[in-house]
C-alpha positions as a Python dict, from the first residue, in 0.01 Angstrom:
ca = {
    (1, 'X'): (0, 0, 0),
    (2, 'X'): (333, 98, -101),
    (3, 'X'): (551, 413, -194),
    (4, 'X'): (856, 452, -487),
    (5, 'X'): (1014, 767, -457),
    (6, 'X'): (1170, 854, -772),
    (7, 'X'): (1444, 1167, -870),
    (8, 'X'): (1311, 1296, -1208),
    (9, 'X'): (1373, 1611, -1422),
    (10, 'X'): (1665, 1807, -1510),
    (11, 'X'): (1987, 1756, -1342),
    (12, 'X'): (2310, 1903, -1364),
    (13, 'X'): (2424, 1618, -1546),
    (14, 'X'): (2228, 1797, -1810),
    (15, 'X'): (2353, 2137, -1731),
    (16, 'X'): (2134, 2314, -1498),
    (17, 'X'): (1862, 2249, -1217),
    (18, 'X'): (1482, 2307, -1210),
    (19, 'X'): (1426, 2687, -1033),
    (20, 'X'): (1208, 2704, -717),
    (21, 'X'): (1119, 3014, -563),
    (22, 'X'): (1099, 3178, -177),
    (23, 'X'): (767, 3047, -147),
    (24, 'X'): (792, 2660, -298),
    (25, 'X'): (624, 2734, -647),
    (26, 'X'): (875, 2595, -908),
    (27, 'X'): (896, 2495, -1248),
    (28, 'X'): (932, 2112, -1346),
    (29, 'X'): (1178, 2098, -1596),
    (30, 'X'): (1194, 1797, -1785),
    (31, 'X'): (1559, 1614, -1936),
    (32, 'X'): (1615, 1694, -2331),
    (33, 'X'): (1794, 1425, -2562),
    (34, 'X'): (2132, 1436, -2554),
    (35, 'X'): (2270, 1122, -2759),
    (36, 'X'): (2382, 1309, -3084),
    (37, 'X'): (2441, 979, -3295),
    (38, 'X'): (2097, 838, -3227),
    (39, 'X'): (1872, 1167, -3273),
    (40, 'X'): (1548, 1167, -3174),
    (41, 'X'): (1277, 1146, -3496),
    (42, 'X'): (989, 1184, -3342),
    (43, 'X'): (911, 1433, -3062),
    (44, 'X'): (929, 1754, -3209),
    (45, 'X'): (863, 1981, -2906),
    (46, 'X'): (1236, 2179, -2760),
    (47, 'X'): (1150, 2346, -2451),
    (48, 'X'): (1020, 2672, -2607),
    (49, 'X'): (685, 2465, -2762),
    (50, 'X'): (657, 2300, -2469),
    (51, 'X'): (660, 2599, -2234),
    (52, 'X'): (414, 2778, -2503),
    (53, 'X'): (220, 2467, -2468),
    (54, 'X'): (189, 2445, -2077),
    (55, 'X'): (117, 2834, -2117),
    (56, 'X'): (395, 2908, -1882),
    (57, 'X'): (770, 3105, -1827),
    (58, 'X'): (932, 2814, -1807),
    (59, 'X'): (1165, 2878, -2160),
    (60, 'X'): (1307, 3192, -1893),
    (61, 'X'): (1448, 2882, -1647),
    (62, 'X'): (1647, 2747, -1967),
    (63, 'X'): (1956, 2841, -2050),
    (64, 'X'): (2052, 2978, -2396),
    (65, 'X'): (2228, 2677, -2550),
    (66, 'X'): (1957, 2411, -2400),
    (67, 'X'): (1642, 2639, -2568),
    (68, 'X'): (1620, 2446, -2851),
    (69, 'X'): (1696, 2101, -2729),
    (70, 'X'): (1450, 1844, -2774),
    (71, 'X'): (1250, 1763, -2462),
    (72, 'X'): (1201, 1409, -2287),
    (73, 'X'): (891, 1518, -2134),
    (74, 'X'): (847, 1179, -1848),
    (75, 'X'): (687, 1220, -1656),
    (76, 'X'): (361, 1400, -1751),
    (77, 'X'): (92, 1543, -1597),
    (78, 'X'): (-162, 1603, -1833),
    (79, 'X'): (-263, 1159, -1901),
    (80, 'X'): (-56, 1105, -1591),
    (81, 'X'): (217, 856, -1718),
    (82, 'X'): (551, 782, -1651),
    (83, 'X'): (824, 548, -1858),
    (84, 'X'): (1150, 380, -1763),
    (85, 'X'): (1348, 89, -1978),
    (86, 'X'): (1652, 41, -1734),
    (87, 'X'): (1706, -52, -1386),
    (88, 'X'): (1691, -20, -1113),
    (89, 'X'): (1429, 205, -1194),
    (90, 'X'): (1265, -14, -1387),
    (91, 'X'): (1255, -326, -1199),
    (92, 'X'): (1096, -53, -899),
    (93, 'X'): (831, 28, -1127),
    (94, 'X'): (747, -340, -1194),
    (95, 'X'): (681, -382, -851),
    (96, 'X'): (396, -130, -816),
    (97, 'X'): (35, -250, -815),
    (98, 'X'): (-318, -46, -836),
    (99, 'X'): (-377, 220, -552),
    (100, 'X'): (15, 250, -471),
    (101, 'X'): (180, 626, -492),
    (102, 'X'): (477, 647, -758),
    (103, 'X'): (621, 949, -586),
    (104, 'X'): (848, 1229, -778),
    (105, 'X'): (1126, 1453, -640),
    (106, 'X'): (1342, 1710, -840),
    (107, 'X'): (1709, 1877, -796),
    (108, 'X'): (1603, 2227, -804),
    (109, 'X'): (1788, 2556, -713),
    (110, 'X'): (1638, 2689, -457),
    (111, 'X'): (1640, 3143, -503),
    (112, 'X'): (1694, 3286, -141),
    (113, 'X'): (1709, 3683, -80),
    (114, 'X'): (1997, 3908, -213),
    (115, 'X'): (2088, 3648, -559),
    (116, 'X'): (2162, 3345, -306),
    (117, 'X'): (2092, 3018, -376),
    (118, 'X'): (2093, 2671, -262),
    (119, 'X'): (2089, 2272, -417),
    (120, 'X'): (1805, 2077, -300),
    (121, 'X'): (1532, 1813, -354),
    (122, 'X'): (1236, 1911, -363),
    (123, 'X'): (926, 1667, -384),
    (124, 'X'): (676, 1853, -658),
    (125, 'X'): (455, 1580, -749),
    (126, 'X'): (274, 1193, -751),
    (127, 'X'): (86, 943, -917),
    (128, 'X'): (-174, 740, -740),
    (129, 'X'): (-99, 398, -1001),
    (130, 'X'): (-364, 288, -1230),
    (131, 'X'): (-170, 6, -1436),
    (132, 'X'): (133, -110, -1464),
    (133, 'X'): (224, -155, -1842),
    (134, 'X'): (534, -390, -1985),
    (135, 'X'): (614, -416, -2341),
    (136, 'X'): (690, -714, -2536),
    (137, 'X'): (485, -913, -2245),
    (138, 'X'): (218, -994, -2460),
    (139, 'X'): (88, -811, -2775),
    (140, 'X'): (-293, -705, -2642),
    (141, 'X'): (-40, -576, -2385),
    (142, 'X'): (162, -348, -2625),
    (143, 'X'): (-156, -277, -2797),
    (144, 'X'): (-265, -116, -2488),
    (145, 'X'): (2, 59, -2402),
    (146, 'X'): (12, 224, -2736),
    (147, 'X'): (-380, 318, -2698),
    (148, 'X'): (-375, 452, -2293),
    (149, 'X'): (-36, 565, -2293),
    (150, 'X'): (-6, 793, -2597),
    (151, 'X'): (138, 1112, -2438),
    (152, 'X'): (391, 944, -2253),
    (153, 'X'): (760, 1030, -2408),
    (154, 'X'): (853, 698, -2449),
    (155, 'X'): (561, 628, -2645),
    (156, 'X'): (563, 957, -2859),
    (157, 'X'): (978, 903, -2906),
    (158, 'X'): (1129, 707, -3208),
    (159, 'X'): (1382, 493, -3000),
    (160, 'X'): (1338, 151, -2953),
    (161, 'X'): (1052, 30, -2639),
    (162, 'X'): (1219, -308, -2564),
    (163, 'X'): (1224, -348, -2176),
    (164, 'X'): (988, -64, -2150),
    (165, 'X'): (737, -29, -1839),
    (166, 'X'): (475, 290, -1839),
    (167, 'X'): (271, 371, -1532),
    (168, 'X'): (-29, 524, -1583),
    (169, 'X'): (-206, 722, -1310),
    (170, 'X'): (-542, 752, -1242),
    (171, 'X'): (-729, 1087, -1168),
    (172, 'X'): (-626, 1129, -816),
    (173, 'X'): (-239, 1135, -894),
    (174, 'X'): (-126, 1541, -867),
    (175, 'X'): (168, 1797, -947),
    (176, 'X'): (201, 1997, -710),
    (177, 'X'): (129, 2406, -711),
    (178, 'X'): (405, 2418, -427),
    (179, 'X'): (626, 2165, -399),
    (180, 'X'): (825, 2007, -66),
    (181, 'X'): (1149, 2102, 48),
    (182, 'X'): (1305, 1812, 213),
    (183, 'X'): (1645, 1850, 209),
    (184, 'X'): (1925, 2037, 351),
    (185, 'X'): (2287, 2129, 274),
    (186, 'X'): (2546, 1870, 374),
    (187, 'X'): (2740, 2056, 646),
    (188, 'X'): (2944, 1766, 711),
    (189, 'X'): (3141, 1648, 399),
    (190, 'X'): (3099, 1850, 27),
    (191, 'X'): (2959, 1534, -167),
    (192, 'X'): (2684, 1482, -138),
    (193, 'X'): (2612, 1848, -128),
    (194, 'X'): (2257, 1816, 28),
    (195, 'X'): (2101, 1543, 216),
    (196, 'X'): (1780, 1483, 366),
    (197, 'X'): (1664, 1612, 673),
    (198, 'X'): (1636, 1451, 954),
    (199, 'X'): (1282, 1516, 1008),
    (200, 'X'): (1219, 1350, 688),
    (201, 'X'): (1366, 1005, 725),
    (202, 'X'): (1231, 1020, 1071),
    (203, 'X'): (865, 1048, 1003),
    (204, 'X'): (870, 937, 602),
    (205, 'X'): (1141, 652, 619),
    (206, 'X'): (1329, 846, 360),
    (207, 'X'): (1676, 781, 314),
    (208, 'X'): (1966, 1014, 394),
    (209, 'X'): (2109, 1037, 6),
    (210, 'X'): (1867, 1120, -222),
    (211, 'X'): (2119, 1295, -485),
    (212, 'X'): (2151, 977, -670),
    (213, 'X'): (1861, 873, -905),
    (214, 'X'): (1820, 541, -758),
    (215, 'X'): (1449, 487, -658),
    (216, 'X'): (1373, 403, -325),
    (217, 'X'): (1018, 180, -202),
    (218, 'X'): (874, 276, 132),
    (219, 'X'): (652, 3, 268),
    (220, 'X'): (590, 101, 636),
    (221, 'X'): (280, 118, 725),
    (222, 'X'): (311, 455, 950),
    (223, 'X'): (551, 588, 687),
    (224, 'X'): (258, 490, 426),
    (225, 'X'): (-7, 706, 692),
    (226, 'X'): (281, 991, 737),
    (227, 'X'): (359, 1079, 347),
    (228, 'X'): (-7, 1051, 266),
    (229, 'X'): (-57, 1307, 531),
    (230, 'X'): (218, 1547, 431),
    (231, 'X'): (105, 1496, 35),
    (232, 'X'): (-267, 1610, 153),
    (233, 'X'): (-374, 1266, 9),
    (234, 'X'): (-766, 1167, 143),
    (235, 'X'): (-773, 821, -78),
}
C-alpha cells in the first residue's frame, strides 16, 4: 500500500486561499478557468451555482471579481474522482493501484482571534483508489471513463482529454468535516512562507516544502500505519 499526497484547490496563484476557521472546519475551494483565449464551453457552474449546489456559504469565501468565474471543480466528492493531464502529477497518479490513498492538502488561510491570520496547508480530504483510468489507452478504456467518471471536471469540461488520467474512489474515500493542520510558519527564511512541521515528516514521512504543487508518494510501511491512523482510516 502506498500514499500520493497531492496540493489541490485554490491558490494564490489564482488570487486568494481556501478559509479555515479556529476550530479546523473549512471550505474547499476549488481553481476556476483562467485561460481567456481558450474559454471553457462546457461547465456552466461559477462558484455561486456551485455553492447553491453544495447548499453551503462558500460564495462568502470568494472574492467579488472571482464570483462569477467558472469553476474547475477536481477533485470531487460527491462520485469521488480526481483528473490530471500533466506531470508530474500525472505520471504520480499512474502509479497508484486499487486500495492505495490519493491524499489531498489545501493552502488555506487560517482566521486566528482579533482579524489575524496565517498561510498554511491543511490536509481536508482522501480517496481510497478504485481504478486508475488513462485515455487514449484503449477505446473500451475511454468508453469507461466517460460512463464511471461523468462528474469529474475533466470529463464535464470542453478542452481536449489527451494524456488524461481520472482516479476514481471507491466508497471509503472521505472529505473531511475538519481538516489537518500540518504546517507551520517558516521562521527561518520568508519563502517558503510555511513549512511542515516537524512532527509531521517525523511520524508521516512528509516532506519539509509542501508549498509547491508537486505530488509526493509515501511508501513506508510505518508511515503507511501512521497516516492511516491520523486520517481515522479502519480499511
Amino acid at each position: 500500500m502506498k500514499a500520493v499526497l497531492l496540493r489541490v484547490g485554490i491558490d494564490k496563484g489564482y488570487g486568494f486561499l481556501s478559509p479555515v476557521f479556529q476550530d479546523l472546519s473549512f471550505r474547499y475551494i476549488p481553481i476556476y478557468y483562467k485561460n481567456k483565449i481558450e474559454m471553457e464551453k462546457n461547465e456552466k457552474r461559477d462558484y455561486y451555482e456551485l455553492s447553491r449546489e453544495q447548499q453551503n456559504d462558500l460564495i462568502d469565501y470568494v472574492p467579488q471579481k472571482y464570483k462569477r468565474r467558472i469553476v474547475h471543480y477536481d477533485p470531487e466528492f460527491e462520485t469521488y474522482s480526481y483528473g490530471e493531464p500533466n506531470n508530474p502529477k500525472r505520471g504520480a497518479l499512474l502509479k497508484l493501484t486499487k486500495g492505495d490513498l490519493l491524499i489531498f492538502y489545501l493552502g488555506g488561510k487560517l482566521h486566528l482571534d482579533n482579524y489575524k491570520t496565517e498561510m498554511g496547508c491543511f490536509i481536508f480530504g482522501y480517496f481510497e483508489v478504485d481504478k486508475v483510468y488513462e485515455w487514449n489507452k484503449t477505446e473500451i478504456e475511454n468508453k469507461q471513463m466517460l460512463r464511471d467518471c461523468n462528474q469529474n471536471a475533466h470529463i464535464r469540461s470542453s478542452k481536449s482529454r489527451n494524456n488524461l488520467v481520472i482516479v476514481k474512489g471507491t466508497q471509503r474515500s472521505k472529505l473531511l468535516e475538519k481538516c489537518i493542520y500540518f504546517t507551520k510558519p517558516n521562521e527561518d527564511v520568508i519563502n517558503p512562507p510555511y513549512i511542515t512541521k516537524e512532527s509531521f515528516t517525523k511520524k508521516y514521512g512528509i516532506r519539509k516544502n509542501v508549498v509547491r504543487a508537486t505530488p509526493q508518494t509515501i511508501v513506508e510501511a510505518n508511515y503507511i500505519k501512521n497516516i492511516k491512523s491520523l486520517l481515522n482510516i479502519k480499511f
